[in-house]
C-alpha positions in Angstrom: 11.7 44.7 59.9 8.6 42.3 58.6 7.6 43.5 55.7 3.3 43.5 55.8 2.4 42.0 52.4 -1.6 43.5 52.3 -3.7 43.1 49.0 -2.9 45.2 46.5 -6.2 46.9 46.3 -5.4 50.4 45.1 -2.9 48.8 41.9 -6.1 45.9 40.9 -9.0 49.1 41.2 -6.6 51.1 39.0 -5.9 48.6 36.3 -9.8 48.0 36.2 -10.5 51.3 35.9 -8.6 51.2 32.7 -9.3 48.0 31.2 -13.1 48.3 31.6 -14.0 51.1 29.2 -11.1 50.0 27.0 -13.0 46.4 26.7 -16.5 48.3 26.8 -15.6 50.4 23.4 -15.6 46.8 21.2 -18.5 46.7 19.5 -17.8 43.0 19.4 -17.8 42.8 23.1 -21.6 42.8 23.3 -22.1 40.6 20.9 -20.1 38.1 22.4 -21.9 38.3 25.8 -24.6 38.1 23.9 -24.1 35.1 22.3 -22.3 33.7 25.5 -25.6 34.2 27.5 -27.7 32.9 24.8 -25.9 29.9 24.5 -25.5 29.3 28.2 -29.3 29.4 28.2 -30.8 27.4 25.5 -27.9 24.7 25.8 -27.1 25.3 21.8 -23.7 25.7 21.1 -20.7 24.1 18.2 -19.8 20.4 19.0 -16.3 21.3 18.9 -14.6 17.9 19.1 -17.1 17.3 15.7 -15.6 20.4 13.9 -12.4 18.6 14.1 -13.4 15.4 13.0 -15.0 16.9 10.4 -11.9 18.5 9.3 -10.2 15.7 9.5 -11.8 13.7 7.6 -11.7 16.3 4.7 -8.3 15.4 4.9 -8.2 11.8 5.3 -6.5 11.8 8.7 -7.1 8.7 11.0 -5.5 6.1 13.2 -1.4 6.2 12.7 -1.6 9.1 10.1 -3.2 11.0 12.6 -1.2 10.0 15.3 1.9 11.3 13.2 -0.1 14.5 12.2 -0.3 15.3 16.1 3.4 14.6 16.9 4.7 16.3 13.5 2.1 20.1 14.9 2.3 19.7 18.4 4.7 16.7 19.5 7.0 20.4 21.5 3.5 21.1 22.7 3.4 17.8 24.4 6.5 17.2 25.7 6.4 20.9 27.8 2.9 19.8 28.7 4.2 16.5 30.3 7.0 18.1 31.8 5.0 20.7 33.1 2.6 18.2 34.9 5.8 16.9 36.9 6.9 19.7 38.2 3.6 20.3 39.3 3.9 17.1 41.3 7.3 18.1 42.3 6.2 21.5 43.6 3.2 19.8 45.5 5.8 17.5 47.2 7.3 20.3 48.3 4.2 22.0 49.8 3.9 18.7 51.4 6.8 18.2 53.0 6.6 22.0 54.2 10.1 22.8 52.6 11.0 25.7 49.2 7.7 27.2 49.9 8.5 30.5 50.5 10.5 30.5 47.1 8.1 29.0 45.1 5.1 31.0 45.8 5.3 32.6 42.5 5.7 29.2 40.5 2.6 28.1 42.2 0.6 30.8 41.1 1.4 30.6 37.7 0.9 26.6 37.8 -2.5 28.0 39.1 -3.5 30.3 36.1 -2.5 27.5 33.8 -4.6 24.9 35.4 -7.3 27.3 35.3 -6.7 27.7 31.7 -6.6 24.1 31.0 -9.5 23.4 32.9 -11.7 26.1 30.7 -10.5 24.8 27.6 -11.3 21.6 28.4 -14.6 22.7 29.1 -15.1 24.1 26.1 -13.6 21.0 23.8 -16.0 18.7 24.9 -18.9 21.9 25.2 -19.2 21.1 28.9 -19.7 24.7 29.3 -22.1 26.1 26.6 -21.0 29.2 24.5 -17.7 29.8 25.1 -16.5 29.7 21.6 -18.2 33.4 22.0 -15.6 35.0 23.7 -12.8 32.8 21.7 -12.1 30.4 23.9 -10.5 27.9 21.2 -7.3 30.7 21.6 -6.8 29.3 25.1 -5.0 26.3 23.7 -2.0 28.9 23.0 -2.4 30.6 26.4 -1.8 27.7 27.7 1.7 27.3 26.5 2.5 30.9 28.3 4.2 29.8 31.3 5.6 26.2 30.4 9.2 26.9 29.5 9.4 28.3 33.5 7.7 24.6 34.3 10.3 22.9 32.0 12.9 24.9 33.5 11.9 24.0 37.4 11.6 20.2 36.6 15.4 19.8 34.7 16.5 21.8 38.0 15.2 19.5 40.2 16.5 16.2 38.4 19.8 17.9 37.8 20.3 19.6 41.0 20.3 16.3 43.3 23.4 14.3 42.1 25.9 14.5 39.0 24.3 11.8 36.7 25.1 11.6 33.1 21.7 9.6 32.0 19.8 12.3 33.5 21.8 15.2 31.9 21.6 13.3 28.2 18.0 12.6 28.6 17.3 16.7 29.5 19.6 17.3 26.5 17.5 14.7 23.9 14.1 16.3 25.3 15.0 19.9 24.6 16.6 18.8 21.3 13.7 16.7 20.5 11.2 19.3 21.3 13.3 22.2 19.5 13.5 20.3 16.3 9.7 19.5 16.0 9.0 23.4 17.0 11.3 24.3 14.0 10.1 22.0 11.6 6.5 22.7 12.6 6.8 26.7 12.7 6.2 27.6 9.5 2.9 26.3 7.2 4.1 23.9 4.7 3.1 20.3 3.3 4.6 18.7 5.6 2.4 20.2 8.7 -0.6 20.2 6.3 -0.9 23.4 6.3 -1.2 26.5 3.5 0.2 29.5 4.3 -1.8 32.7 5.3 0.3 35.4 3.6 -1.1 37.3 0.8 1.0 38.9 -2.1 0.7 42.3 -3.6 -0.9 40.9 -6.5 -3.4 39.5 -4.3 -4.2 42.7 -2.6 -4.5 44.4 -6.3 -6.5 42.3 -7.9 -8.9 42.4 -4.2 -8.8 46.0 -4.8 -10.1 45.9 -8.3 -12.9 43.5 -7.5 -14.4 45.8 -4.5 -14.2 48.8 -6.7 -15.6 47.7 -9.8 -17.9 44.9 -9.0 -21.4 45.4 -9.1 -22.7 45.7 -5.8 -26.0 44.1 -7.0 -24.6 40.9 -7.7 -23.3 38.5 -4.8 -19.2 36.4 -4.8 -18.4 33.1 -4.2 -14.8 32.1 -3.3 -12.5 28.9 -3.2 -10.4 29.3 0.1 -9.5 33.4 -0.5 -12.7 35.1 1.2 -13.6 38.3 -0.7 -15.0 40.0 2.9 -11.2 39.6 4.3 -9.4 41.5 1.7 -12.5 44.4 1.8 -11.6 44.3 5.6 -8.4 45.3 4.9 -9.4 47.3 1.8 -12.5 49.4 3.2 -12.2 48.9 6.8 -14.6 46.9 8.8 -17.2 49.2 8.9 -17.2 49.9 5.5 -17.2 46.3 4.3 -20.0 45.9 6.8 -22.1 48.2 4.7 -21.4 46.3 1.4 -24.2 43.4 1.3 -23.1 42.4 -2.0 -19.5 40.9 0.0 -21.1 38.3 2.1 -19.1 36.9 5.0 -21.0 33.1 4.5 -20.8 33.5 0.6 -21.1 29.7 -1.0 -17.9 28.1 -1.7 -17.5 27.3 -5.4 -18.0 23.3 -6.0 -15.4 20.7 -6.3 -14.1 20.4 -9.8 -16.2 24.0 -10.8 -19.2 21.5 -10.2 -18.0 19.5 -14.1 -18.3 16.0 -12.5 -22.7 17.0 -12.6 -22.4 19.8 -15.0 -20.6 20.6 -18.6 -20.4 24.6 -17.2 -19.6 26.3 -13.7 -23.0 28.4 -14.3 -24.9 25.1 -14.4 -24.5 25.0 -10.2 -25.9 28.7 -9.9 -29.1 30.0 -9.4 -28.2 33.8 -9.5 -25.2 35.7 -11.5 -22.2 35.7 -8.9 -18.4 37.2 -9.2 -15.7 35.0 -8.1 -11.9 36.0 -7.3 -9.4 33.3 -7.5 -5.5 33.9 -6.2 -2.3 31.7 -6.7 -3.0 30.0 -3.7 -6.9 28.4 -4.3 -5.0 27.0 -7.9 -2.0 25.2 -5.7 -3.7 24.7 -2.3 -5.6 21.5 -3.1 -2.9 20.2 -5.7 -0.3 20.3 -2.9 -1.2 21.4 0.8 -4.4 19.6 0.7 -3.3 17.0 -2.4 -5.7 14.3 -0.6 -9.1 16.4 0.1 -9.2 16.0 -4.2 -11.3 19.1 -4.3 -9.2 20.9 -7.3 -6.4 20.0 -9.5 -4.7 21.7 -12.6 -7.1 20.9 -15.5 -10.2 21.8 -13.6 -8.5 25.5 -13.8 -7.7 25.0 -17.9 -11.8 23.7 -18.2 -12.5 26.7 -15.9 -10.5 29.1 -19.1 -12.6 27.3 -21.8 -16.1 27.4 -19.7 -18.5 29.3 -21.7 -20.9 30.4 -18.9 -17.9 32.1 -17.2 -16.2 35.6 -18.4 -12.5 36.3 -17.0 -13.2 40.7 -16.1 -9.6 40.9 -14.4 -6.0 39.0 -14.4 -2.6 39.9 -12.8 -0.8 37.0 -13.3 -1.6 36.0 -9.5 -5.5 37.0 -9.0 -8.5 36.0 -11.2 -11.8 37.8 -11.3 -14.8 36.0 -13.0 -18.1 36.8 -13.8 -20.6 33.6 -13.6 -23.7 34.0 -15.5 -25.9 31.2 -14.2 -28.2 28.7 -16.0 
């Protein structure tokens, strides 16, 4: 018996039925519209290919050191990209010659979603679609990498399947070991990727919890690389931190050096009183990670212990609290 293979109408109205008010109860969804719609309409949105160059060059990253920064972070990301776009030619030959298509049905669809993946984040790289950044977008890039191992897999098949060659075995063999060891060297943040970590300690999350509690709520922060509003996130709660004015998401970054190549004090490059909180990681970030950017290095920190605008309220051993009175 033929088996009728209808559209499964019943299954897709179900699953929407679901996922709408689910995605509907985000208060963030709105916004995000929103600012998709606003964008889409005034034709102001993020140069995002600038925002990298930009963040390159606070790094120092051009021509051959950049070259090696892209092979070291995303050299696997390449190779299954590049092997994925041949067995999408392979698969078209295929359809061409009118033979495996039955069995590759579901390969092609998922070479579909990925092209339509690529094609949106292409779009919004090079801002050819206005806004998109609003409804994150710039996470399509790991999306992306969904379905490649089934590509990878496919193509090695196809070159291995035909005759018993052993060039074609030992060059599958050095590709998957070549890609393997990049992914394991670049998996974890570390110097060598460029790259600080993201974890917090417990010190970290005590000395945060201090600062929220006993700050003055009248007075505004300033940060290094730690951002106060983060650790209230996880602190308060969203809501809660949304409430607190005096923890401001876009707080001003403290100055390079504690502003002591202009000034003799850190309160010299402040108009208003402001608390600061500085972990472990703002004192090592820019004196290892991010040794070339020159923003910080160790006896800025011992000037920062003898600056007499400055008053040290808290100290773990990991996290700082200050209080700058400005001049």
């Amino acid at each position: 018996m033929k088996q009728s293979h209808s559209f499964p109408i019943t299954q897709v109205l179900i699953i929407l039925v679901i996922f709408l008010p689910w995605l509907l109860s985000f208060p963030w969804f709105n916004l995000n519209i929103s600012g998709l719609y606003a964008a889409m309409t005034t034709g102001h949105s993020p140069d995002v290919i600038a925002q990298m160059g930009s963040s390159l060059d606070k790094i120092n990253l051009h021509g051959l050191e950049f070259i090696k920064h892209v092979i070291k972070t995303m050299g696997d990301e390449i190779i299954f990209l590049a092997l994925s776009f041949i067995a999408a030619i392979i698969l078209l030959k295929s359809y061409k010659n009118h033979t495996e298509i039955k069995s590759n049905e579901n390969l092609a669809i998922l070479l579909g979603i990925t092209f339509v993946i690529g094609i949106v984040y292409v779009a919004y790289l090079f801002n050819i679609i206005q806004g998109l950044g609003n409804i994150g977008s710039q996470r399509l890039s790991k999306y992306l990498m969904i379905f490649t191992p089934i590509f990878v897999g496919y193509a090695f098949q196809h070159f291995l399947s035909k005759k018993r060659n052993y060039v074609t075995a030992s060059l599958c063999i050095v590709i998957i070991m070549t890609a393997s060891i990049i992914s394991i060297l670049s998996l974890y943040p570390s110097p060598y990727a460029i790259r600080p970590t993201p974890e917090v300690t417990q010190m970290d999350m005590h000395g945060f919890e201090w600062f929220v509690e006993y700050k003055s709520t009248d007075i505004g922060c300033t940060c290094i690389m730690s951002p106060p509003y983060r650790f209230a996130d996880a602190i308060l709660g969203t809501r809660e931190e949304d409430k607190r004015t005096d923890i401001e998401h876009h707080a001003p970054a403290i100055p390079d050096h504690f502003g002591y190549a202009n000034h003799s004090t850190l309160g010299e490059s402040y108009k208003k009183d402001r608390y600061a909180a500085i972990t472990q990681m703002d004192k090592v970030i820019y004196d290892a990670v991010w040794e070339v950017v020159g923003r910080f290095k160790k006896d800025d920190f011992e000037k920062l212990e003898n600056d007499k605008s400055v008053d040290k309220l808290y100290s773990n051993g990991e996290c700082d609290v200050w209080y700058i009175h400005s001049i």
